[in-house]
N, C-alpha and C positions, 0 to 999 in steps of 0.2 A: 448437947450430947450427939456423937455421931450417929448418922443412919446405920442400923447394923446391915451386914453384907447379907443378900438374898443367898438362901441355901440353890448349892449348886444342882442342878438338874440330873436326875439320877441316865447314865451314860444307856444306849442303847443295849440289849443285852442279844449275845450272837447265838443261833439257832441253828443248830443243823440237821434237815432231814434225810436220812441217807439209806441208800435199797440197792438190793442186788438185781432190783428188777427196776420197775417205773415212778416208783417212789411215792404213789398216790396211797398209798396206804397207812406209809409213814406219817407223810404229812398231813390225813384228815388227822389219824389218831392222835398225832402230836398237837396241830392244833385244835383240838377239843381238849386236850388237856390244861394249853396257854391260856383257852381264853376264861379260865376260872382265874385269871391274874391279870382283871383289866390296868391295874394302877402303870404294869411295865410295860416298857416299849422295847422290842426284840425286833430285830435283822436277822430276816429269815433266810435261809437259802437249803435250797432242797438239790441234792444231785444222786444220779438216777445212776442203776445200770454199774454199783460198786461190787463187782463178783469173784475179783483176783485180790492177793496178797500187793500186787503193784498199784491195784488204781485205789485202795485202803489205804497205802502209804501216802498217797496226791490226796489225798482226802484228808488224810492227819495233819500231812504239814501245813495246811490250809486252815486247821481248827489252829494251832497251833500260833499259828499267825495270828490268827484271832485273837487268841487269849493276851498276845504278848501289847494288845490295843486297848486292852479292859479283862472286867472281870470272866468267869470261866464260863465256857461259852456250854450251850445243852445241846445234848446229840441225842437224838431220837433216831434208833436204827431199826429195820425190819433185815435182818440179814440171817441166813443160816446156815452160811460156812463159817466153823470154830477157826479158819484159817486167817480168814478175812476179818472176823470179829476180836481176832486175837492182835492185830496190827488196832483196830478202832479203839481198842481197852486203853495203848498208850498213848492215846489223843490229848491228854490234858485237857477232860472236858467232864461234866457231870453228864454218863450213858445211861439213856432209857432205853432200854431193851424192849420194845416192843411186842418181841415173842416172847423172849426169856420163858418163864416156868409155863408158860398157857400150853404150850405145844407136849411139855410132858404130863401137865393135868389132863390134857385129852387123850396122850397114851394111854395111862391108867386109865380113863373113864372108856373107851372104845377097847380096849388089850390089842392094839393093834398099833406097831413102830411108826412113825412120822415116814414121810417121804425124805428124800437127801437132797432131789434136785430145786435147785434154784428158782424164786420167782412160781414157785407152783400156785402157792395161795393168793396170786395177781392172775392169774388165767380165767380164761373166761368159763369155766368152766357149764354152767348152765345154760348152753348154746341161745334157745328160747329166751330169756331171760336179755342175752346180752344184746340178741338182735332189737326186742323191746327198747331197750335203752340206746338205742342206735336211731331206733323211728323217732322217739320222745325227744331227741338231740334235733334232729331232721325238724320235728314238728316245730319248738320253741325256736330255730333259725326262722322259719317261714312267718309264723306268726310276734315279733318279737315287736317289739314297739307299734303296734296298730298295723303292722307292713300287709297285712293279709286278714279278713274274716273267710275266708273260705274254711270248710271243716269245722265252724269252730264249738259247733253240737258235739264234736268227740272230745274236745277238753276235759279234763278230770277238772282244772282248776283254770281261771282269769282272772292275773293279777293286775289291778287297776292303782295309778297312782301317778301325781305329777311327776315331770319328767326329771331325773336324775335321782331316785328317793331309792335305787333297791332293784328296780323289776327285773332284769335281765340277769345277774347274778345268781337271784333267787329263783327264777327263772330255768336258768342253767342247771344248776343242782339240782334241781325236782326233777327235771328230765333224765340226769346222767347218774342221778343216785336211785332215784326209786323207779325209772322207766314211766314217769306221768306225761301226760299231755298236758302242757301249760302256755297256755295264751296271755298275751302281758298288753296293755291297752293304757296310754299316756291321756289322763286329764286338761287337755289345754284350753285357752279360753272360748274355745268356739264351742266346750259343753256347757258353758256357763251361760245364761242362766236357768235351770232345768229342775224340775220337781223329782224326776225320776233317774234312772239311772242311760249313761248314752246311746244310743238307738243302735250301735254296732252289737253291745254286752246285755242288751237289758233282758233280749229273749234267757240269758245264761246267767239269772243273778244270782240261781241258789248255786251256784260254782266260785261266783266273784268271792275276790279277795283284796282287801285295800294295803297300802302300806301308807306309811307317813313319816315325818319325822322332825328335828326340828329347824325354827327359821335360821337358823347360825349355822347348822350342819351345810343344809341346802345349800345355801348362798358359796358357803365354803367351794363345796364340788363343783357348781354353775360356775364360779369363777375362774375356776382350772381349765373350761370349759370355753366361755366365752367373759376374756377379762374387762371389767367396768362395762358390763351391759344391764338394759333393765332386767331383761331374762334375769341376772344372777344378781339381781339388786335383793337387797333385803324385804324391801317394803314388796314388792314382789311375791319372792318367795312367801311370806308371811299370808300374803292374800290368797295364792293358791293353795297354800296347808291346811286354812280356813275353810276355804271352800270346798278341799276334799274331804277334811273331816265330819265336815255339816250333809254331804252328800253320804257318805259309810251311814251316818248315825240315823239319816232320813229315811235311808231307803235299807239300813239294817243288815249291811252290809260288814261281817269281822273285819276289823284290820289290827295290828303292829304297828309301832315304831322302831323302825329301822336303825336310829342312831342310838340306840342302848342293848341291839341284839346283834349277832352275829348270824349270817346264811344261816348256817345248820339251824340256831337255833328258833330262827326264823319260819324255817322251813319244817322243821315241828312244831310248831303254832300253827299255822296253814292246815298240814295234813288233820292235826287234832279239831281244829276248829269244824272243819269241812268234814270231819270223820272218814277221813280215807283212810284207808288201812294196804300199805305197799306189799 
């Protein structure tokens, strides 16, 4: 009896995030909405700065395209010209309107009209606030792979874990989203072999924070990295996962795995664990 045919691989599915302003808003919300649907795989593409009726129409025919390669592609918009959003409608795409009814639940709930202008709800508005998160950017650049302990008594958080599992990432968005101070510190063999935690982080352990993840993941990324080296060998990878996790559990240190969460959701595990409150 013949082999039956392996079922065909479900087609990437097209994603578009799209703003009248920077787009960074579309595309957290959007993606926090995708990743309750790890089974698909989506091509994402975010464009910024869609404010006219003409650069809506370059945007359409662009979804448009898309659709005509696969199935209907999803457009998550944050836009609040009815002009511009009225070109997006016949995109040939399933639209998440982003703002859609919240901005009139808030009228009624404040009895006060929405603004008109453009991109207001991307402003920095909170001056203090945004310079915070300018320092915490500053800080996790200085401190970012072991590159620096100076300062590192102002950390909110120290993220500890062999190298390529997460830190910098996670890292990144704790600074640019909640304004933290976060120091990130790679596990390599020269902590091994050690009872406690490494002599850079140990004065800051009730801060540490571990990540990990797994030996197949690793190896994967290392190898993008540095192809056929022991670095990203398996048996490698495998020993130091071991050895970080034996270290988090020894010295009671939280950690995550990395390859079954997403930043955000990572990055609320972190703050909850540590009880930080942004």
């Amino acid at each position: 009896m013949p082999n039956a045919p392996a079922p065909a691989l479900p087609a990437r599915r097209a994603v578009f995030f799209v703003s009248d302003s920077t787009g960074v808003t579309a595309e957290t919300l959007g993606s926090a909405l995708l990743v309750n649907f790890p089974g698909v795989e989506f091509a994402r593409r975010t464009i910024p700065f869609v404010d006219t009726p003409e650069g809506a129409e370059n945007v359409r025919r662009e979804i448009e395209q898309a659709a005509r390669s696969g199935e209907e592609p999803l457009l998550f918009t944050t836009v609040k010209d009815p002009t511009v959003s009225e070109v997006l409608d016949r995109a040939g795409s399933t639209r998440i309107d982003l703002l859609g009814g919240h901005l009139i639940e808030l009228e009624r709930a404040l009895g006060v009209t929405a603004s008109e202008q453009q991109g207001q709800y991307h402003g920095v508005g909170d001056v203090e606030r945004y310079f915070a998160r300018m320092r915490a950017v500053e800080y996790a650049i200085e401190h970012d792979d072991g590159q620096s302990t100076r300062a590192l008594d102002l950390a909110d958080v120290v993220i500890i874990a062999p190298s390529r599992c997460g830190k910098t990432p996670t890292t990144m968005y704790l600074a640019l989203q909640y304004g933290l101070l976060v120091a990130n510190y790679p596990l390599t063999d020269d902590d091994f072999p050690t009872d406690g935690l490494p002599r850079a982080v140990a004065p800051y352990a009730a801060r540490c924070f571990g990540i990990t993840t797994t030996p197949l993941r690793l190896s994967q990324v290392r190898h993008e990295r540095r192809p056929n080296s022991r670095y990203a060998s398996l048996a490698q990878c495998t020993l130091e996962l071991r050895r970080a996790e034996e270290l988090y559990r020894r010295t009671r240190v939280p950690f995550v795995n990395s390859s079954t969460k997403s930043v955000e959701e990572m990055s609320a595990v972190i703050m909850q664990s540590l009880r930080i409150r942004p």
